[in-house]
N, C-alpha and C positions, 0 to 999 in steps of 0.2 A: 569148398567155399560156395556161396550161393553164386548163380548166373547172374543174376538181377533183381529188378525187387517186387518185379512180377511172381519170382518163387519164393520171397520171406511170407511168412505167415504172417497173421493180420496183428498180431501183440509185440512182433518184431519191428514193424513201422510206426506202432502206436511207442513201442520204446524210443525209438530215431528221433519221432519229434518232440516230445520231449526234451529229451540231451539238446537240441537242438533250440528249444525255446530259452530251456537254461544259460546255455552258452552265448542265446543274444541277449539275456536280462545282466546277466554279470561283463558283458563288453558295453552293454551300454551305463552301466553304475556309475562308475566315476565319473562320466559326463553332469550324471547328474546331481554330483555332492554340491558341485558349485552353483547349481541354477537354487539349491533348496538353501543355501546359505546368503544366499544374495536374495531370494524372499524374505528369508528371517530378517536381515540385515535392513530392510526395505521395509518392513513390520515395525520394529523397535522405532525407526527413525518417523513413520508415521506416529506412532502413539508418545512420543517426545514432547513435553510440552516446550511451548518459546520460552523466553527468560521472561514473561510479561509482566510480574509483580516490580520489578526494576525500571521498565521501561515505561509504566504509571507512575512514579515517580520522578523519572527523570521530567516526564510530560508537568508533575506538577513545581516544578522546580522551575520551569521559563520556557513561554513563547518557543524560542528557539527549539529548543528539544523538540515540540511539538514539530513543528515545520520541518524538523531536520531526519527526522524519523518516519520511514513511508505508512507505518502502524499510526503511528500517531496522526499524522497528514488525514487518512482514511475516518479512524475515531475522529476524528474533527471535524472534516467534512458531513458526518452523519451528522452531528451535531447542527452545524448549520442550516442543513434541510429542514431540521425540524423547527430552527426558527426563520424560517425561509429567508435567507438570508446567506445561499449558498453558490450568487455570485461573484462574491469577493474569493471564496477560494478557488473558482473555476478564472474567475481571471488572472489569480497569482501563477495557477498553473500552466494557465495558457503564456503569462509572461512568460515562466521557466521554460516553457517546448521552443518560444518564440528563437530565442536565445542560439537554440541549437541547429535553426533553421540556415540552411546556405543563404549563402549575403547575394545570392542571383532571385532569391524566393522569398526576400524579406522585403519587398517593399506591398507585392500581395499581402502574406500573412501578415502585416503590421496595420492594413487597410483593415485586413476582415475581424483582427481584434479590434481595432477602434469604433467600426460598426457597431460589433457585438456587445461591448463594455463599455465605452468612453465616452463616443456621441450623446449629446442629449437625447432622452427617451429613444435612446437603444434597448433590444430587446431584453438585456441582461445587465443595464446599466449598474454600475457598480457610485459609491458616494464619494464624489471627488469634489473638490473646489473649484473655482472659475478660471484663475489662474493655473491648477496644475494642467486641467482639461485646456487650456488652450495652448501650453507648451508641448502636450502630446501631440494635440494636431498640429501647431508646426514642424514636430518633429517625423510626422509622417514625410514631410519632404525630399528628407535625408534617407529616414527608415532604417537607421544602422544597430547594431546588437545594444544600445543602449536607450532605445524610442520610448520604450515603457517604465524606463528604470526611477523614474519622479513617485509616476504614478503605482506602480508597484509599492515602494515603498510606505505610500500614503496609507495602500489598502492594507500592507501588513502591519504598520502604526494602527490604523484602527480596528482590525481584530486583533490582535493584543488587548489594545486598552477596554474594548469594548466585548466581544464576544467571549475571548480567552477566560473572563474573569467567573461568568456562566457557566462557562464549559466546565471548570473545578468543581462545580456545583453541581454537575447534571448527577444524573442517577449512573450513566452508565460509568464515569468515574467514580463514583461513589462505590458502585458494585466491584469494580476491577481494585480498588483501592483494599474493599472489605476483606476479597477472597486473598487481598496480597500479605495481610497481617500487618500489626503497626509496624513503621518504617524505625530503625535505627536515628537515635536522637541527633546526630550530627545533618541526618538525610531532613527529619522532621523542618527543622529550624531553617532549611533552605527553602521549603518548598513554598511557594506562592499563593496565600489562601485567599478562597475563592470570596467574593463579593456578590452573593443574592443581591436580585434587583431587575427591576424590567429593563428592556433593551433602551425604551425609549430616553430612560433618566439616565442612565450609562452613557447615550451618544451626546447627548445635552450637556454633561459634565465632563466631556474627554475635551 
């Protein structure tokens, strides 16, 4: 037998590590079935598309859907920006977070929405009536999980009646609707068609 490996010849150590590289590629293999299947796995789920052609539909079917849906909420809100007019959905959301706020932090956060939306010629004033606006402010008093709940209501009554009816119209529903293919006749006859027309005859006649 050899003494060491001082006296193996130089193609007897080049043989060693070899067998040796082998034997750590095949102990490390099965580690790696699972990492290359859970990329795959992680691949397909990327290139999945969402259910979107159903969920354009449900949006054209009622208000609700839209609002009830975070997709929808989002496509909405685009919308609004571009008729500038996307304070109304920043303060329905701001109601919604209000809501969730500890009742020790709610009389703050009821303050700094009222600044923000409600006060006259607030930064982001939202279109309220005289009446709704001053039952907010004196429900700042209290400031309990129901402060904004009048006036919430008011703002999602009038995008409904008002912006909703647009938004059916815009292009990027129109586009989401095209690539969806016609809807099933029963979905058809539900859905809520849209009303061309400027904002300003729209809020005049709500």
């Amino acid at each position: 037998m050899c003494r060491g490996l001082a006296t193996l010849p130089a193609t007897c150590l080049k043989s060693a590590r070899d067998i040796k590289h082998k034997i750590g590629f095949l102990l490390q293999k099965p580690d790696l079935l699972p990492d290359s299947k859970n990329v795959k796995d992680r691949s397909i789920q990327a290139d999945r598309v969402p259910d979107g052609p159903s969920k354009v539909q449900k949006w054209k079917e009622s208000f609700n859907n839209v609002m009830n849906s975070e997709d929808g909420r989002t496509v909405f809100a685009d919308f609004l920006k571009s008729e500038f007019s996307q304070e109304n959905m920043e303060f329905w959301n701001a109601c919604e977070d209000y809501k969730k706020t500890p009742l020790n932090k709610m009389v703050a956060k009821a303050k700094q929405i009222y600044e923000e939306f409600v006060e006259a010629d607030s930064p982001n004033e939202v279109n309220l009536d005289s009446a709704t606006r001053e039952e907010t402010k004196q429900n700042l008093q209290s400031a309990g999980p129901s402060c904004f709940h009048e006036a919430q209501m008011k703002i999602f009554t009038l995008m409904e009646k008002d912006s909703y009816r647009r938004f059916l119209c815009s292009k990027r529903i129109q586009d989401l609707s095209a690539s969806a293919g016609p809807p099933a006749p029963q979905e058809a006859s539900r859905g809520v068609g849209c009303v061309p027309g400027s904002r300003k005859a729209l809020m005049s006649g709500a």
